[in-house]
N, C-alpha and C positions, 0 to 999 in steps of 0.2 A: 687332564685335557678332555675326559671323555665329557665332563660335564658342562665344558665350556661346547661343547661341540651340538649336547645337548641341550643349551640354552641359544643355541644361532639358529638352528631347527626350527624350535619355536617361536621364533620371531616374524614370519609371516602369517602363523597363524593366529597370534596376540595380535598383531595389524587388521587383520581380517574382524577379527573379535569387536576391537575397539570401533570399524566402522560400523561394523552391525548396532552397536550400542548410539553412536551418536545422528541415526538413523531420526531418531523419537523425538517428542517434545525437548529433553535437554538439549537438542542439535539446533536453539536458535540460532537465525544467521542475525547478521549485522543490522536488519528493517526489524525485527521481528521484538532485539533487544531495546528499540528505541520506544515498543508499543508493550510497556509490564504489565502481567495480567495485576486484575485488582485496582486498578488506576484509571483515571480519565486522561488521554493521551490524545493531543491532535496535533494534523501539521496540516496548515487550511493557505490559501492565498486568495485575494482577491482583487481582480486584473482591474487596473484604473484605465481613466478614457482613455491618457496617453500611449498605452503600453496596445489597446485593441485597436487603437489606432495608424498605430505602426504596424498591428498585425489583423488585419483587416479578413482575414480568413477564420481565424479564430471563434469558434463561440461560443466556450466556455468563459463564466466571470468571475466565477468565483466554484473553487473547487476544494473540499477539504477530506483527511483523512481521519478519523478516529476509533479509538478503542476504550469502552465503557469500561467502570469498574464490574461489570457483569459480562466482560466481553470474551467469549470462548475459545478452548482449542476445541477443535474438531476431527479426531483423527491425523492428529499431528499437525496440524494447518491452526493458524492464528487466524481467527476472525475478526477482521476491523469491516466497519462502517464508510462508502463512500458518498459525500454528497457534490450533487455538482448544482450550479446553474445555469442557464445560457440566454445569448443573447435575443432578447424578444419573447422569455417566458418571462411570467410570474410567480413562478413557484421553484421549490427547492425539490430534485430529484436524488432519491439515493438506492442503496443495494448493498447487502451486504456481501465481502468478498472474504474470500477461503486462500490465505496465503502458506508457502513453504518457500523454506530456504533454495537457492539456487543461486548456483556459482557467488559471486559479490552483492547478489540483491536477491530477490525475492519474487517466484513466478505467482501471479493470482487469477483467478475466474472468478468475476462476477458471478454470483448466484442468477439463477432461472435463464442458463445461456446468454448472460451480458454479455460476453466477450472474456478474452485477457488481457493482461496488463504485467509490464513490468516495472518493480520499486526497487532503487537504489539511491544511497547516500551519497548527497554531488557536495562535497562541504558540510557544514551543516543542515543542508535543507535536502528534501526527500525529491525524489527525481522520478516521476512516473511518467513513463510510456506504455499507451493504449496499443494493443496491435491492430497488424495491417487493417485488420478488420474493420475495429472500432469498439467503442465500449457501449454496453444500452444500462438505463437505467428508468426507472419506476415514478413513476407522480401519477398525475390524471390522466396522463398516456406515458405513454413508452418514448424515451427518444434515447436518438446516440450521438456519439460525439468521436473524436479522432478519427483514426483509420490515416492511409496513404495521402486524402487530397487536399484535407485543411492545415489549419497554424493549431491541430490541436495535441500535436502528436508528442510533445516532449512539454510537462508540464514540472515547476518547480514550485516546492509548497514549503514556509517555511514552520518552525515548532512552536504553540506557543508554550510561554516558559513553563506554567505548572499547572498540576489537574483543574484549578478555579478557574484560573484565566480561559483557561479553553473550553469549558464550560462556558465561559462568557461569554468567549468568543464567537462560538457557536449560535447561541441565542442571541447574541446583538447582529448578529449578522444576518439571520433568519428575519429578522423584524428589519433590520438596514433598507429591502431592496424596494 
């Protein structure tokens, strides 16, 4: 008995252990395993007339996520790549963001105080929201997008299927607008 007594003992502190361990890069959350280092991974959408039409506040058109086969951890944070467009530019604005697991998704900050943003899995398609704030991102100026007062505040992006395609994607879409 004493040794079952002395293994119940231990079991808060093997609890304690184990959190400490899945602290670090092994402690991908659920956004994190969708984007494998080594890979080109995206999950992009691009908002058709009908859909800005309905949402007439909106002014992102096209917004995508991805992660280079050269794409880093950073002190435990996944770095993917955001691009957006919006409505009345011509060009393509991006930033790259510094993600960690948190609770069902994943908290991020744009680089150079863009903002945050939160990523979760809504089905198969990735679900980001911009906070109250707003998100900024980088081109030939600076601009932002979400925050509390537009239609830009809950965006769904959907996967393409594999590293070529979204490669593809990518670049057909840059040249599309």
């Amino acid at each position: 008995m004493r040794s079952l007594g002395t293994l119940l003992s231990l079991i808060p502190a093997l609890g304690f252990a184990a959190g400490i361990l899945m602290t670090g890069p092994a402690a991908a959350g659920p956004v994190e395993d969708r984007f494998p280092a080594g890979q080109t991974t995206c999950f992009a959408r691009r908002y058709d007339a009908r859909h800005l039409d309905r949402h007439p506040r909106q002014t992102v058109t096209f917004l995508a996520l991805s992660r280079r086969p050269n794409g880093a951890v950073d002190n435990g944070r996944t770095v993917l790549l955001l691009e957006a467009e919006l409505r009345g530019k011509r060009e393509r604005f991006e930033g790259a963001i510094y993600c960690k697991p948190e609770g069902v998704g994943s908290r991020c900050h744009v680089e150079g105080d863009g903002g945050n943003l939160l990523l979760r899995l809504d089905g198969g398609r990735l679900r980001v929201e911009p906070s109250a704030e707003g998100l900024g991102l980088e081109g030939s100026v600076f601009i932002s997008f979400g925050g509390k007062d537009g239609d830009d505040r809950v965006m769904l992006l959907d996967k393409a299927g594999d590293p070529a395609t979204c490669k593809a994607l990518l670049e057909s879409e840059r040249e599309g607008r």
